[in-house]
C-alpha positions as CSV (number, residue, x, y, z in Angstrom):
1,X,-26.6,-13.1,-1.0
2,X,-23.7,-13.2,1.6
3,X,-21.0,-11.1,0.1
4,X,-17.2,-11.3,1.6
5,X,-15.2,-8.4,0.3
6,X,-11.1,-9.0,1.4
7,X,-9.0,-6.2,1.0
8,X,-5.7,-5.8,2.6
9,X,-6.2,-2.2,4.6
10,X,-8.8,0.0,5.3
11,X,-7.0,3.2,4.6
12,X,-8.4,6.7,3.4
13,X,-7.9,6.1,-0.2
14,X,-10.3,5.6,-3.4
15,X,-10.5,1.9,-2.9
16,X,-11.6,2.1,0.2
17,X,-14.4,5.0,-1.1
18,X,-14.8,2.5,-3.4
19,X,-15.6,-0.4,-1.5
20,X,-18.0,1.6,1.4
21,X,-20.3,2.7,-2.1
22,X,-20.6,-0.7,-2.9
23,X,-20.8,-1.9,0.4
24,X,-24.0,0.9,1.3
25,X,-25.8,-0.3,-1.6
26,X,-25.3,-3.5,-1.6
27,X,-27.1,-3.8,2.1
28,X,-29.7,-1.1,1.0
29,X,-30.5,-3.8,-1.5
30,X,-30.9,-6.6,1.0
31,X,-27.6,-8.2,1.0
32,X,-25.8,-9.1,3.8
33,X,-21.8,-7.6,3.8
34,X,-18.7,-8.5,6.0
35,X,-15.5,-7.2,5.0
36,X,-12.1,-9.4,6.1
37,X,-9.5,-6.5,6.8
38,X,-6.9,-6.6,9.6
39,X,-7.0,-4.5,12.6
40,X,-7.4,-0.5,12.0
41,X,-5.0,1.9,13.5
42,X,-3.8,5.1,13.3
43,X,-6.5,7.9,11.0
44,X,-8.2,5.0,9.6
45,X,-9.6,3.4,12.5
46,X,-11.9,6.1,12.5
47,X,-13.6,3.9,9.2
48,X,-14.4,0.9,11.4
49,X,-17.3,3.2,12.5
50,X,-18.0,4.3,9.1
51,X,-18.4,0.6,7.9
52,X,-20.6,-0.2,10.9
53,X,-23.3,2.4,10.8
54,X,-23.4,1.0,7.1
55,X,-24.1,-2.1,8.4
56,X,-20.9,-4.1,7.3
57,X,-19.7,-7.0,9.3
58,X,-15.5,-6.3,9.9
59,X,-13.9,-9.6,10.8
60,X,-10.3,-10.4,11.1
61,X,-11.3,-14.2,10.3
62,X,-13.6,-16.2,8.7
63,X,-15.1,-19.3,7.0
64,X,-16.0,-19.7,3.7
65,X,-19.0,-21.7,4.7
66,X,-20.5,-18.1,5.9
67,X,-20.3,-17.0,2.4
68,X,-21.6,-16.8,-1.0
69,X,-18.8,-15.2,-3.1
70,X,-15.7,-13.3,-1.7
71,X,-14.6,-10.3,-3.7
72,X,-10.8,-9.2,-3.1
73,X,-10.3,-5.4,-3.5
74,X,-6.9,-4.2,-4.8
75,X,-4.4,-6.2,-6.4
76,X,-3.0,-7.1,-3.3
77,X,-5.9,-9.3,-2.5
78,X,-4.3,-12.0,-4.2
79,X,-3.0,-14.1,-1.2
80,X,-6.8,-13.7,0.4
81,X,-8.7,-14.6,-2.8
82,X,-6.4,-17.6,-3.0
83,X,-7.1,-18.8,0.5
84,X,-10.8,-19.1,-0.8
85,X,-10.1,-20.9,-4.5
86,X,-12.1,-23.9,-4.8
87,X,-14.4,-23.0,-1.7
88,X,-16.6,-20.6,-3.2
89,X,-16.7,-18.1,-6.2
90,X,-14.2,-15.9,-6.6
91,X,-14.1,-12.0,-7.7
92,X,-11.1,-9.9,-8.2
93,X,-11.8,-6.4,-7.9
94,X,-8.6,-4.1,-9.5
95,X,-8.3,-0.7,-8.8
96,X,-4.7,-0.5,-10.3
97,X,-3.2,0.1,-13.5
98,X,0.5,-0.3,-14.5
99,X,1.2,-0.9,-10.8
100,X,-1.5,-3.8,-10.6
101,X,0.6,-5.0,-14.3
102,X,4.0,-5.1,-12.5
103,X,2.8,-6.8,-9.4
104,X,1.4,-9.6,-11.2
105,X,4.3,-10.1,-13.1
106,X,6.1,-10.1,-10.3
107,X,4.2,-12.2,-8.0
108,X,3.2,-15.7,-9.7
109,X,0.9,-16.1,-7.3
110,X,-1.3,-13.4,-8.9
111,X,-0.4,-13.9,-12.3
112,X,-1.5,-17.5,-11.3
113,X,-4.9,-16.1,-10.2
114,X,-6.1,-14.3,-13.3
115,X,-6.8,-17.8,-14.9
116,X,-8.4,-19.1,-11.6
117,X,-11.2,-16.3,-10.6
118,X,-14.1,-16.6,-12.2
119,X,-14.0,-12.6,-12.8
120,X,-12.3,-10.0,-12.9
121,X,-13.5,-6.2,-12.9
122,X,-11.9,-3.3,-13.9
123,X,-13.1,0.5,-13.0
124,X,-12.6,1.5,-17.0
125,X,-12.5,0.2,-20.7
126,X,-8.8,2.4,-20.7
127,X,-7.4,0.4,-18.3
128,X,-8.2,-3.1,-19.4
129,X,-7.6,-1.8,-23.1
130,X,-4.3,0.3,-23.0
131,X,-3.0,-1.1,-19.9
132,X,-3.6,-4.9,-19.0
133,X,-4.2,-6.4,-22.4
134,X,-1.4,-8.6,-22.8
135,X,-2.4,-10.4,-19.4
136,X,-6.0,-10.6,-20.2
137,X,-6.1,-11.6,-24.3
138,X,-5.3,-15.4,-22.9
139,X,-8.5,-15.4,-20.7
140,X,-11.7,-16.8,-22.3
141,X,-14.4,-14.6,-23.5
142,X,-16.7,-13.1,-20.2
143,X,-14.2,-13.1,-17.6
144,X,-13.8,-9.5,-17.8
145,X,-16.1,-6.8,-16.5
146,X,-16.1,-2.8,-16.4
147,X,-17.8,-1.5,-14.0
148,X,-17.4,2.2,-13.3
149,X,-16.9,3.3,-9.3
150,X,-19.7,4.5,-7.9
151,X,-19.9,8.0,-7.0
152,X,-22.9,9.1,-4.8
153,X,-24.1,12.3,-6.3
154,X,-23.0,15.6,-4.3
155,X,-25.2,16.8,-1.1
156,X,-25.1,20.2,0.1
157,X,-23.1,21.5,3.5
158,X,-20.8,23.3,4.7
159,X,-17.7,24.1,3.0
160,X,-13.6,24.1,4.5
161,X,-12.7,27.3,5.5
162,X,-10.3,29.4,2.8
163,X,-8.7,32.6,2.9
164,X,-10.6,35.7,0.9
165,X,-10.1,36.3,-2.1
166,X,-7.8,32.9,-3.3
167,X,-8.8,30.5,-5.8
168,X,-8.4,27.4,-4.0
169,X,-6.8,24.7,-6.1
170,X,-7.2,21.1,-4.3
171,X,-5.3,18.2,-4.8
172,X,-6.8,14.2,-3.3
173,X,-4.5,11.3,-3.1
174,X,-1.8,9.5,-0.6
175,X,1.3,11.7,-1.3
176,X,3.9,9.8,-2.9
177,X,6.1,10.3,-6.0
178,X,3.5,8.1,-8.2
179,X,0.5,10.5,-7.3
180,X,3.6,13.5,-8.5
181,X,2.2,16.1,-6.0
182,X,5.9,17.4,-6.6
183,X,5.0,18.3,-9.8
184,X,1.4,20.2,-8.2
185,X,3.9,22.0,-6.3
186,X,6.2,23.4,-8.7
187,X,3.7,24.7,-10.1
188,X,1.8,26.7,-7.7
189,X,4.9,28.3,-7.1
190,X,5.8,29.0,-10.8
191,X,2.7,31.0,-10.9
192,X,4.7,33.7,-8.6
193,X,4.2,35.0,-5.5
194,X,1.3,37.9,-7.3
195,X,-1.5,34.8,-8.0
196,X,-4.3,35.1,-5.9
197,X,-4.1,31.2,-4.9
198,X,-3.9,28.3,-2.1
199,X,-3.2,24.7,-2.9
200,X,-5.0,22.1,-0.7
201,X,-2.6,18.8,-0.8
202,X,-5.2,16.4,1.6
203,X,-4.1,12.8,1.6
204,X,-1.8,10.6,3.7
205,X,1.3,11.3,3.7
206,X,3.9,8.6,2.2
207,X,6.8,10.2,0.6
208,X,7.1,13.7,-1.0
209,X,10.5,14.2,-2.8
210,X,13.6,16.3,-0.9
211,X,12.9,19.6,-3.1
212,X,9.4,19.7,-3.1
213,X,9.5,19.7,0.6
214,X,11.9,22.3,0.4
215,X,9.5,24.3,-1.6
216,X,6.8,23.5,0.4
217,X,8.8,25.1,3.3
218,X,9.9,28.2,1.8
219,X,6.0,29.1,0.5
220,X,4.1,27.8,3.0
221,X,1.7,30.5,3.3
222,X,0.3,28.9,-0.2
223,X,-0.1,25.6,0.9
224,X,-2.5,23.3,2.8
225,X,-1.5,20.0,4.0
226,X,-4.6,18.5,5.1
227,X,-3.5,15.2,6.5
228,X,-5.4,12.0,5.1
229,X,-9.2,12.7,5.9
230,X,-12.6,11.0,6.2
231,X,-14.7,11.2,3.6
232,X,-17.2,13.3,5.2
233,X,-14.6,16.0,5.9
234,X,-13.5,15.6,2.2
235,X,-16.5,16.6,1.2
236,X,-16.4,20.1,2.8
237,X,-13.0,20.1,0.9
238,X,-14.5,19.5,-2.6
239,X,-17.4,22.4,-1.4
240,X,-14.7,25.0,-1.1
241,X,-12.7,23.8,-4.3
242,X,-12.4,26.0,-7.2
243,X,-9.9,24.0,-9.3
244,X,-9.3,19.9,-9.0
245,X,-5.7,18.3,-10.0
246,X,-4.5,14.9,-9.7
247,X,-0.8,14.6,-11.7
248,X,-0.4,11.3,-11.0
249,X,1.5,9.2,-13.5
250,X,-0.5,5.7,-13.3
251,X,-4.2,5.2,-12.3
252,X,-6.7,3.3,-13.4
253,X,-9.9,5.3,-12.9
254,X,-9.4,7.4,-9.9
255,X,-12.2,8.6,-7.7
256,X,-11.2,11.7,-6.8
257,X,-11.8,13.6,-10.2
258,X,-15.0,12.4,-10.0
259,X,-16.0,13.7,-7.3
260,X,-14.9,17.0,-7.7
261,X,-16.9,17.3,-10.7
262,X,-20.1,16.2,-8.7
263,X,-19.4,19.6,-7.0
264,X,-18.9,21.4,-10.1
265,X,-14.9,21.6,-9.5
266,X,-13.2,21.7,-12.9
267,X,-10.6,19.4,-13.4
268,X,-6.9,19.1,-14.6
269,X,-5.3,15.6,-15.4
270,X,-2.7,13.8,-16.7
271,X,-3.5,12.5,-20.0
272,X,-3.6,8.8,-19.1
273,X,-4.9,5.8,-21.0
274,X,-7.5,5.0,-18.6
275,X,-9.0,8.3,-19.1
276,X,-9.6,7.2,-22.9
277,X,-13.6,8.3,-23.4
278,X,-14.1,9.8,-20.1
279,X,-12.3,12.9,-19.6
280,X,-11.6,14.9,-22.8
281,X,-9.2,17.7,-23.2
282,X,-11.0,21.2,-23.4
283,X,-14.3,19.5,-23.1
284,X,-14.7,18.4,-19.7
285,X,-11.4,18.9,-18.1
286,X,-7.9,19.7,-19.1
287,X,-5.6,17.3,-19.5
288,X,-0.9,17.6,-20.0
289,X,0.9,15.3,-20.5
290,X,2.7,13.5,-17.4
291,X,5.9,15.6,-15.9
292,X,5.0,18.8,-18.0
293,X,4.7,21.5,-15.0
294,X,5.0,23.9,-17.8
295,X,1.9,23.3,-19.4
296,X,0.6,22.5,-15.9
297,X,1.1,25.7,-15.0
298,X,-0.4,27.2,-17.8
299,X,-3.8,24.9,-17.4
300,X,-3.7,26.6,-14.3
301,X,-3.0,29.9,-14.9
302,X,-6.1,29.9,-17.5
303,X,-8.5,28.7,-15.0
304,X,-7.3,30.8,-12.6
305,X,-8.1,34.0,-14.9
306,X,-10.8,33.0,-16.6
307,X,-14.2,32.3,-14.5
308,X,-15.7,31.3,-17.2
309,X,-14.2,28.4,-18.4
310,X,-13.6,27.2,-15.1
311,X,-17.7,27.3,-15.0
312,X,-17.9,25.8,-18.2
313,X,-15.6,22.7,-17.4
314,X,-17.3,22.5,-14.3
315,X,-20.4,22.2,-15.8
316,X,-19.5,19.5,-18.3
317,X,-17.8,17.5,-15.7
318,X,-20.7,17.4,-13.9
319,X,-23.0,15.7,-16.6
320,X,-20.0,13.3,-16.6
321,X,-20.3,12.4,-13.3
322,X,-23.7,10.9,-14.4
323,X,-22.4,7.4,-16.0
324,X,-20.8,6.8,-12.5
325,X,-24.2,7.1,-11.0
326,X,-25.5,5.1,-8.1
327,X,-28.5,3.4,-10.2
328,X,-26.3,2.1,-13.4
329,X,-23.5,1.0,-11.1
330,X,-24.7,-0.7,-8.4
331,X,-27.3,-2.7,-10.7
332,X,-24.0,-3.6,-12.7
333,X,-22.0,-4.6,-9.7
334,X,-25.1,-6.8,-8.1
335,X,-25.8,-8.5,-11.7
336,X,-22.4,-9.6,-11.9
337,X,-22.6,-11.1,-8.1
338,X,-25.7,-12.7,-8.8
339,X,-24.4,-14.5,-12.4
340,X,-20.8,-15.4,-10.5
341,X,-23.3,-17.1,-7.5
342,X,-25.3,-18.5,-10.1
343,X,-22.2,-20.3,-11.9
């Protein structure tokens, strides 16, 4: 099978971790891969080389005769998946939530699409049930999938340096006001200048807000700003990690958390809809509600005094990390190519 994924950047985000787990295990399987991407500059040009030693194709242009099915990653694969309609079968791979919602209400172009591909996959039951179901009800019945990311299960090595003695708190995602590192922030410094900790802020930088800057500035001795990085050097990131947060106020079913857990990080989250039956408030991870930096602060505080329920939400977020498994996934992923080939 000659698979043509599209997206619309190669950046160093959880699509694009996304898209190189699919990509590995879809050539391990025999498949030939090309991605269509435009030219890589700045930090993610170093994933052209990334996507080569996987044995991707990158191509700036191409046929659809060269192909068996093109997959667009993101909803801003719209305009590439529609070059393609009618040429050969059509996948549209969402990674958003109520941003994906907006843009396709905004764009008819997209909204057009939903009825023309012939599916449409979604990283979690949350997000198709509690955020997209009054675009999808109107499509018939098997045009939906969800298929969970695929996270490669955590291999040892070495670990990011970190100062003695501080509970390292790490934070993964583009900094901008939807990811609400502001409110991360806030809250490493409302624990006051006596808790023994270091917040690791690693992601591309967007836009952080005016006063989180400024408090960024005036405690910088607790803060990290690790840049946007490749996902090798995340991983020595995750290694060193003692607590995970991701505040965001939309996702769909980030990558991120996930990850963290394969290292035995335990994690604090928003308390979105797309984490409906995945992550579970005092069982696996703790989760407050979008904007509260009190009680984020709090769900830090505990962790950071208490060793052993940071162990114990460590350990049930790693048998978590199980259902996102490279065996159930990828088999999921490839069936669904296969039947969309097969018509």
């Amino acid at each position: 099978m000659r698979v043509l994924f599209t997206i619309h950047e190669l950046a160093l985000n959880g699509a694009v971790t996304a898209l190189l787990a699919q990509t590995r295990a879809l050539i391990a399987a025999g498949e030939q891969v090309s991605v269509l991407t435009p030219p890589l500059i700045g930090p993610a040009a170093a994933l052209r080389k990334t996507f080569l030693v996987a044995g991707a194709q990158l191509v700036s242009k191409t046929e659809a005769r060269e192909h068996d099915v093109v997959v667009g990653c993101t909803i801003l694969a719209a305009d590439a998946l529609a070059r393609f309609a009618g040429h050969l079968p059509l996948v549209w791979w969402i990674h958003e939530g109520v941003v994906g919602v907006q843009y396709a209400l905004t764009h008819p172009g997209a909204y057009q699409l939903l009825n023309c591909v012939n599916r449409l996959v979604f990283p979690s039951r949350g997000t198709v049930e509690h955020m997209w179901a009054g675009l999808l009800s109107p499509l018939p019945p098997g045009r939906v999938e969800v298929i969970p990311a695929l996270v490669s299960p955590a291999v040892p090595g070495s670990a990011a340096e970190k100062a003695a003695g501080r509970i390292r708190v790490l934070c993964v995602g583009s900094i901008c006001p939807r990811k609400r590192q502001a409110d991360l922030i806030a809250a490493i410094v409302a624990l006051g200048p006596a808790a023994p900790v270091e917040c690791v802020l690693a992601g591309e930088r967007v836009m952080l807000e005016p006063a989180a800057q400024s408090l960024l500035t005036a405690h910088a001795n607790r803060f990290v700003m690790a840049g946007g990085l490749a996902p090798a050097a995340l991983q020595t990131f995750y290694r060193s990690a003692d607590i995970f947060v991701l505040p965001s106020s939309d996702e769909s079913m980030p990558i991120a958390p996930i990850e963290a857990a394969s290292h035995g990080v335990p994690v604090i989250l928003t308390d979105l809809p797309c984490y409906a039956g995945v992550w579970r408030h005092g069982v696996n991870a703790l989760l407050y509600p979008v904007g509260d930096v009190e009680l984020l602060t709090c769900s830090l505080r505990m962790l950071i005094e208490s060793p052993g329920l940071r162990a114990r939400l460590g350990m049930a977020g790693r048998t978590l990390v199980g259902r996102f498994g490279p065996a159930r996934t990828t088999a999921l992923f490839a069936a669904m190519l296969a039947e969309v080939v097969a018509g």
